[in-house]
C-alpha positions in Angstrom: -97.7 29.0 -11.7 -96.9 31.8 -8.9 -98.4 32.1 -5.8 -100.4 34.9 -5.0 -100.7 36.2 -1.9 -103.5 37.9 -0.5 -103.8 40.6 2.3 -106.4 41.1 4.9 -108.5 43.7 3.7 -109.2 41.0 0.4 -111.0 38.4 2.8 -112.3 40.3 4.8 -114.4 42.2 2.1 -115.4 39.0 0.9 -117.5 38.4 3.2 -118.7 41.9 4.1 -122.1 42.1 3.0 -122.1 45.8 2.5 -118.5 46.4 0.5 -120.8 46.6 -2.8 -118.2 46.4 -5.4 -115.1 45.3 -3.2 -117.3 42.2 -2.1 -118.0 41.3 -6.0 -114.6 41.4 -6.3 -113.0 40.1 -4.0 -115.4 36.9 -4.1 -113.9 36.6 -7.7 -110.2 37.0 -7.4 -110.8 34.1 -4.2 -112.6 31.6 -6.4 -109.7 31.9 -8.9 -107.1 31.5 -6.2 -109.3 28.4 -5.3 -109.6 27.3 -8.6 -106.2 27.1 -9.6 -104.5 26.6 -6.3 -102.4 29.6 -6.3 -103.6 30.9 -3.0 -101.2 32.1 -0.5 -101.4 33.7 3.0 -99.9 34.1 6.3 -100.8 33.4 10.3 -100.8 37.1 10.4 -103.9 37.2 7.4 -105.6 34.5 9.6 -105.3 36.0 13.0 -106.6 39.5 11.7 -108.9 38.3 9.4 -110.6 36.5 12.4 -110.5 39.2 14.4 -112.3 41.7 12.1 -114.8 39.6 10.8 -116.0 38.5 14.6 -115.8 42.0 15.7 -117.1 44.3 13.3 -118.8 42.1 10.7 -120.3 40.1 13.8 -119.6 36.9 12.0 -120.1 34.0 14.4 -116.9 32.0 15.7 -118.6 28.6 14.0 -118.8 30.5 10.7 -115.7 31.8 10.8 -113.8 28.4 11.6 -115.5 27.0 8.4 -113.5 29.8 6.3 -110.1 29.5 8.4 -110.4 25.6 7.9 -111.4 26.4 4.0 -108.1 28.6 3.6 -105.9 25.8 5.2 -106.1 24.6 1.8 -103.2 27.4 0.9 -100.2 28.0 1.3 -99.6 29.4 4.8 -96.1 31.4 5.5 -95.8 31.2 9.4 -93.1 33.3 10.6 -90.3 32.7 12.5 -88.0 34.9 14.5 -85.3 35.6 11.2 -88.9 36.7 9.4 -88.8 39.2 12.0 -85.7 40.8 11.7 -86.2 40.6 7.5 -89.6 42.4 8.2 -87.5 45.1 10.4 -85.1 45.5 6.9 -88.0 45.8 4.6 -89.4 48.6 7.0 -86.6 50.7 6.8 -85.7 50.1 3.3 -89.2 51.1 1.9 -90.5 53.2 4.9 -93.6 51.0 5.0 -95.3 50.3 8.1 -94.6 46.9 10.4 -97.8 45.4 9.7 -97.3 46.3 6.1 -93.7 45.0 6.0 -94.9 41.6 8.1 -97.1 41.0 5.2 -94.6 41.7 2.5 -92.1 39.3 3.5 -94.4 36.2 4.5 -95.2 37.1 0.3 -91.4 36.9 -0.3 -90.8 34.2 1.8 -93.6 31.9 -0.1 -92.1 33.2 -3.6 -95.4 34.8 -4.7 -95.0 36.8 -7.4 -98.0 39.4 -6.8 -99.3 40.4 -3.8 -103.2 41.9 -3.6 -104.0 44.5 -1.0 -105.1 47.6 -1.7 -102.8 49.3 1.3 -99.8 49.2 -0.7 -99.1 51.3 -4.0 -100.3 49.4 -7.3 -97.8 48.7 -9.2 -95.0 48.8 -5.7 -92.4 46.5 -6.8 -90.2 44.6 -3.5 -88.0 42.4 -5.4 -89.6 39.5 -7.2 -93.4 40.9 -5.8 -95.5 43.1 -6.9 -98.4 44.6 -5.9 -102.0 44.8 -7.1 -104.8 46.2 -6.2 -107.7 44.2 -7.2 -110.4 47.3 -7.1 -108.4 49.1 -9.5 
């Protein structure tokens, strides 16, 4: 089975106690991934997931550990210069932010064959990816 890798915005609704539906969600499509191993993500995921929830969800540092150290389970795409200069390409090509084009090729580079954010077009094919938006 593919790996499927997940934005930002997926975790970090997970554990936002206010995201009503998104939070229901997102809960879901994460225990599948767990479930059946098919979870991917990148340093970039981490490092901003960690960010957001400490700052604006005020989740403690301990607490937040416990879910990096959870997600270590997945597969991690850390990125190396040539991801970089692949990242630049993508831009261009699909006039997509940096951030944006960052996260679609660490999905490349693990092979994934969906990627779930809801900042990219349903549907928005790069290659072998595609994108979904899980509150659709």
């Amino acid at each position: 089975m593919s790996a499927e890798f997940v934005d930002t915005n997926i975790l970090v609704y997970s554990h936002d106690l206010s995201a009503g539906f998104k939070r229901e969600r997102s809960r879901e499509l994460l225990t599948r991934l767990f479930d059946e191993s098919t979870g991917a993500l990148s340093m970039q995921v981490l490092t901003e997931f960690y960010s957001v929830v400490s700052k604006r969800l005020g989740m403690s540092s301990d607490r937040a550990e416990e879910v990096l150290s959870a997600l270590s389970l997945w597969q991690i795409h850390r990125p190396e210069f040539a991801d970089l200069m692949r990242a630049i390409e993508l831009q261009r090509r699909y006039r997509i932010s940096w951030w944006d084009a960052l996260i679609v090729n660490s999905a490349l580079q693990i092979g994934a064959g969906i990627l779930w954010s809801e900042d990219l077009g349903d549907g928005q094919r790069y290659g072998s990816l595609v994108v979904r938006n899980p509150f659709l």
